[in-house]
N, C-alpha and C positions, 0 to 999 in steps of 0.2 A: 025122682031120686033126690034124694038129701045132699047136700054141699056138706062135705066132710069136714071135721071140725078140728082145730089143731086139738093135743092134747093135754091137760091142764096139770099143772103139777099143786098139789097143797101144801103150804106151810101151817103148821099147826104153832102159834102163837102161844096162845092158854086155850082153858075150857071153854071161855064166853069168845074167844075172838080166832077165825080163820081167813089167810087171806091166799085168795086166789090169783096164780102168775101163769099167762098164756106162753109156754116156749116155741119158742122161733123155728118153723120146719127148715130143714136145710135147701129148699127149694124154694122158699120165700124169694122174692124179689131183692137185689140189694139196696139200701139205704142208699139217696142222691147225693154224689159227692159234694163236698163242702166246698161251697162258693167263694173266687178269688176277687177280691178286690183288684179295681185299676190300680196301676203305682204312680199314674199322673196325681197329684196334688189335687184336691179340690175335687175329683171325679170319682161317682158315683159306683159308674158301672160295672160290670161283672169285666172281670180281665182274663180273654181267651185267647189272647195270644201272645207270643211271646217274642223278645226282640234281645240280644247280646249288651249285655251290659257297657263293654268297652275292647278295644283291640285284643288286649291283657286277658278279658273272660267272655271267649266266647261263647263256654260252655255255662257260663251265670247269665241267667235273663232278666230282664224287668217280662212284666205280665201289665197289658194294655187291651182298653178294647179299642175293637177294632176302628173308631177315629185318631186315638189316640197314638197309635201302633202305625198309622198312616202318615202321623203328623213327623213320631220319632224315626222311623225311617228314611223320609224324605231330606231329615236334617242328619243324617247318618252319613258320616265321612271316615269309612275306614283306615285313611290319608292322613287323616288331621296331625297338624303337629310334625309331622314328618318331612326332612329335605329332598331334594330331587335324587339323591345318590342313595338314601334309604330306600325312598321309593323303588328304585331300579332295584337295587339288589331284595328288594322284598318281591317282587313278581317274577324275579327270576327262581328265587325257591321255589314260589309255590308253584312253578312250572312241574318240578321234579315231589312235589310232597314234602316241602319244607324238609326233605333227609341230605346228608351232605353227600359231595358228588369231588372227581376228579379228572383228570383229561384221560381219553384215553390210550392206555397201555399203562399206563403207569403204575397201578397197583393190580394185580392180581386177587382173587379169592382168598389164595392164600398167605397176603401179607396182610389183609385190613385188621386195622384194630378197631376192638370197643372200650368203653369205659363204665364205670358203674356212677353210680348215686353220686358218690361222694368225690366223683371225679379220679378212681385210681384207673388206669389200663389194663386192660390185659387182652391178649390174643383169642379169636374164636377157635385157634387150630394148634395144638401142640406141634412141636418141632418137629417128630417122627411123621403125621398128618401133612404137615407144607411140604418137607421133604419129599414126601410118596406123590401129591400132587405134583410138582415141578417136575416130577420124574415122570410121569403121564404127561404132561404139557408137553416135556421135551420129544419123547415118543413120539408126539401127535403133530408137532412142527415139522418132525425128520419125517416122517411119512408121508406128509402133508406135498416135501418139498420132493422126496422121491417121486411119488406119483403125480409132479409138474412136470418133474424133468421126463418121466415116461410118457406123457403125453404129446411132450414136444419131439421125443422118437418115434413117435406114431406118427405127427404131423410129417415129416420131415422124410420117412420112410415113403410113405404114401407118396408125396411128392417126386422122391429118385423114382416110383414103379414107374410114375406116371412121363415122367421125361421120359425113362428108359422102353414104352409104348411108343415115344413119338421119334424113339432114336437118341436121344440128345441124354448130353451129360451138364449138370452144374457146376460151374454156374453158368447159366444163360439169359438173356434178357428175353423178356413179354414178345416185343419185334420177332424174336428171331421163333420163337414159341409159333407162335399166329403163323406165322410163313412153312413154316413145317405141317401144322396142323391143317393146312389149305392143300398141298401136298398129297398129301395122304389121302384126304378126302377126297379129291381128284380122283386118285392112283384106284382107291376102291369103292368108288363109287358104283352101285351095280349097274348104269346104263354102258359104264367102262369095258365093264366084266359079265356081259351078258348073261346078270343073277346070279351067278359064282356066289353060292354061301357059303364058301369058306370067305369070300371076300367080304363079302355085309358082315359074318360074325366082327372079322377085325375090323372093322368100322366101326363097330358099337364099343370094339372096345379100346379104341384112339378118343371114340367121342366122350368113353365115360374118363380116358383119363385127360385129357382136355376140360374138361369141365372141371376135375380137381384141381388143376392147376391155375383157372380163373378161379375159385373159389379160394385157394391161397392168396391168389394177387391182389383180390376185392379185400382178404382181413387185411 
């Protein structure tokens, strides 16, 4: 079978003269890109790789080959020129992305400002916007603090059940807790109470509010 042949277009010139132009399939092969010179002085080679011009452009390269790009590298001081006090506050941006930064609480969402091009201000958030936000924050703090203080009623609850298992009212000390709680333990113990399960029930549950109560003592 024949190798397919692209197809020919004619240009008709005059009578005596036609000239023949092979067009390009669109599946051809593309053309080799166009070869970059080193930017070292004096060298020859093809420049395949690329290195940051200065602090200022990182995003402008010199193009070196690869000894070249070896050489300028190694002599590359991001530093240069720079005090110790530049220094520091330059590593400490690019901790956070070189963006500015504040301590925290200080600003909110809804106070940050931006600025344009030209250096005017202006707010990301209209004043109806901050307003509705701050009005959700404050919601969210008072809730936040209600459901503290309910939890320290649960703790605290739980605590009076469990004295009130051992008999005892607070305030009392640990001493006197342990001495009571020995008591008991004694009083229903079922070698005491020759297997009396009404007595083991209340044993178990001296024991589980004993155990609450060391469990507040350890927080």
């Amino acid at each position: 079978m024949q190798d397919e042949v692209a197809p020919l277009i004619l240009i008709f010139m005059s009578k005596e003269q036609t000239i023949r132009v092979r067009r390009r399939r669109h599946y051809d092969p593309d053309p080799p890109p166009v070869a970059r010179g080193c930017d070292h002085p004096e060298c020859a080679s093809e420049g395949l790789y690329r290195a940051p011009k200065s602090r200022e452009k990182l995003n402008d390269y010199y193009w070196f080959c690869l000894d070249h790009v070896r050489a300028y590298n190694g002599s590359w001081d991001y530093y240069a020129g720079m005090g110790p006090e530049e220094i520091e506050k330059s590593v400490r941006s690019s901790v956070v992305g070189d963006r500015p930064t504040w301590k925290l609480g200080q600003r909110s969402a809804s106070g940050r400002q931006y600025k344009f091009a030209n250096g005017t201000r202006f707010d990301l958030f209209p004043d109806e916007v901050k307003a509705h936000v701050e009005a959700r924050m404050g919601q969210a703090k008072r809730k936040a603090e209600r459901d503290a203080e309910a939890r320290a009623r649960r703790k605290l609850s739980a605590e009076d059940k469990a004295l009130a298992v051992l008999d005892l009212t607070a305030p009392v000390d640990w001493d006197t807790i342990k001495l009571r709680y020995k008591t008991l333990v004694k009083q229903l113990h079922p070698d005491a109470n020759g297997g009396d399960r009404e007595a083991e029930e209340r044993l178990k549950v001296v024991n589980q509010a004993y155990s609450t109560l060391k469990r507040a003592a350890i927080a």
